[in-house]
C-alpha positions as CSV (number, residue, x, y, z in Angstrom):
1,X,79.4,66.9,-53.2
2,X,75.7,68.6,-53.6
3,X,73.0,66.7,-51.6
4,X,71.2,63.7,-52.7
5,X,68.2,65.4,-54.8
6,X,65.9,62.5,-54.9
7,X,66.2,61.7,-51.3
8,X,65.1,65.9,-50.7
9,X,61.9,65.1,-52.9
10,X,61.1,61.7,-51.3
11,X,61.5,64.2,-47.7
12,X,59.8,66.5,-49.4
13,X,56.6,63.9,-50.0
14,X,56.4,62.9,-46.9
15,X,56.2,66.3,-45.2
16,X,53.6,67.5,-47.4
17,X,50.8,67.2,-45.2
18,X,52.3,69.0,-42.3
19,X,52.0,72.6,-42.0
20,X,54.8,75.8,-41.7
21,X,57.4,73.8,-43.3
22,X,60.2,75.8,-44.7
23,X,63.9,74.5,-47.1
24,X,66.8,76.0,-46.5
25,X,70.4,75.5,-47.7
26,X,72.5,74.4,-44.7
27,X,75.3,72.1,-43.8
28,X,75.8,72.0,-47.2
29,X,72.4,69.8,-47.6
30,X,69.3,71.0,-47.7
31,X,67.3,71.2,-44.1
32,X,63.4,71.2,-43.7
33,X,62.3,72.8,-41.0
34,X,58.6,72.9,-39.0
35,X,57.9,76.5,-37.2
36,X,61.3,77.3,-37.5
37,X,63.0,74.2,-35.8
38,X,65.1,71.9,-38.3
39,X,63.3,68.6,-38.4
40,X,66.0,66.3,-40.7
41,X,68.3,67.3,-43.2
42,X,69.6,65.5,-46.6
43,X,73.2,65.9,-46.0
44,X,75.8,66.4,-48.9
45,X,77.6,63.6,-47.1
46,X,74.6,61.1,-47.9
47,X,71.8,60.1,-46.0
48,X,69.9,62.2,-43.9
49,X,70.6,63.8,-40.4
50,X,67.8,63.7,-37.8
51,X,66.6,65.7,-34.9
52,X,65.5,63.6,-32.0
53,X,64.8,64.0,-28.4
54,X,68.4,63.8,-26.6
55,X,67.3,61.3,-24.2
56,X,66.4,58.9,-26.9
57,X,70.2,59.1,-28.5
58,X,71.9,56.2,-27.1
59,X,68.7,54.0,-27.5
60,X,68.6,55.0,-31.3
61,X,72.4,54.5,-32.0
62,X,72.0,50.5,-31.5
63,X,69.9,50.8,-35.1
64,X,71.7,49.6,-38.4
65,X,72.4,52.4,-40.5
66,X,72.6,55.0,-37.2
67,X,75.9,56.8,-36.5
68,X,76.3,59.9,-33.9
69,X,76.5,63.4,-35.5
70,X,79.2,64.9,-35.0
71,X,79.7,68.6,-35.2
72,X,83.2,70.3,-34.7
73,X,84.6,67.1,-33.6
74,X,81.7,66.7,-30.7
75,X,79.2,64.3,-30.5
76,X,75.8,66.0,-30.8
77,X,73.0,64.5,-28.7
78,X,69.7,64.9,-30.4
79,X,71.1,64.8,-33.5
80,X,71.8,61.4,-35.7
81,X,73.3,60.5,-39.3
82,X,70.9,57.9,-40.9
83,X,73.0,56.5,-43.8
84,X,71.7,55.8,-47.3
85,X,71.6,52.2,-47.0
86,X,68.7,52.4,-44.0
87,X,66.5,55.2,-46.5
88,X,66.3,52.9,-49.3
89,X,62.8,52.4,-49.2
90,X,59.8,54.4,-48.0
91,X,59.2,52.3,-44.9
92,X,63.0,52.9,-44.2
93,X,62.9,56.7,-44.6
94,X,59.3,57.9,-43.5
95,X,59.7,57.1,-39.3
96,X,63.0,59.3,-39.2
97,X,61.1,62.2,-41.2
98,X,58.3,61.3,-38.8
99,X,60.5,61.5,-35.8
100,X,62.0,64.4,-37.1
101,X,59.2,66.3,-37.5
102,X,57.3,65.4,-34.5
103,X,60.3,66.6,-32.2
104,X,60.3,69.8,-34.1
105,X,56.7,70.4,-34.0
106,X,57.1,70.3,-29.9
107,X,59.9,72.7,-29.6
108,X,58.8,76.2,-29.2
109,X,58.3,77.9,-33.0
110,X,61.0,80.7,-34.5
C-alpha cells in the first residue's frame, strides 16, 4: 500500500514556512525531515508517525487516535503512530507536524 498522498501534501503545507526541510522515501511512506532529523512521516500503513521528545511518550499515548510505534517488534519511545481518524482536519493534523518539527529543529542538524 503506497502512502496516503493527500495527507503528504496537507504535511507538505504546513511545513512550508520552515526552513531546510527535505522528503525522502522511507518506511515505505514518505518522511519530512528539518536539518536532517525526521520530523513525521505519512506512513503506507495510514496516518502519520511522529517524532516527539521521549519523555513526553506515555503522557501522549492517553490521546485518541495515538498508538506506540513499534519497530522490529519494540516499542519506540519518541516515536508515535497518529491514525487517520485523529488527521482528519487541519486542526487535528497541524500540532503533530508542529510537534514534529519543533523536536527536530532542537536536535543537532545532519
Amino acid at each position: 500500500m503506497a502512502y496516503d498522498a493527500d495527507l503528504a501534501d496537507r504535511v507538505r503545507e504546513l511545513l512550508a514556512p520552515e526552513r531546510n526541510v527535505e522528503e525522502k522515501r522511507m518506511f515505505g511512506g514518505l518522511a519530512f525531515l528539518i536539518n536532517g532529523n525526521m520530523s513525521v512521516c505519512v506512513t503506507s500503513k495510514g496516518g502519520l508517525m511522529v517524532r516527539v521528545p521521549p519523555d513526553e511518550t506515555e503522557k501522549l499515548l492517553t490521546r485518541a487516535h495515538v498508538e506506540p510505534m513499534i519497530m522490529s517488534g519494540r516499542e519506540t519511545r519518541g516515536w508515535l503512530r497518529v491514525g487517520i481518524d485523529g488527521l482528519r482536519t487541519r486542526r487535528q493534523l497541524a500540532p503533530w507536524v508542529a510537534r514534529g518539527a519543533e523536536y527536530a529543529k532542537a536536535l543537532a542538524p545532519k
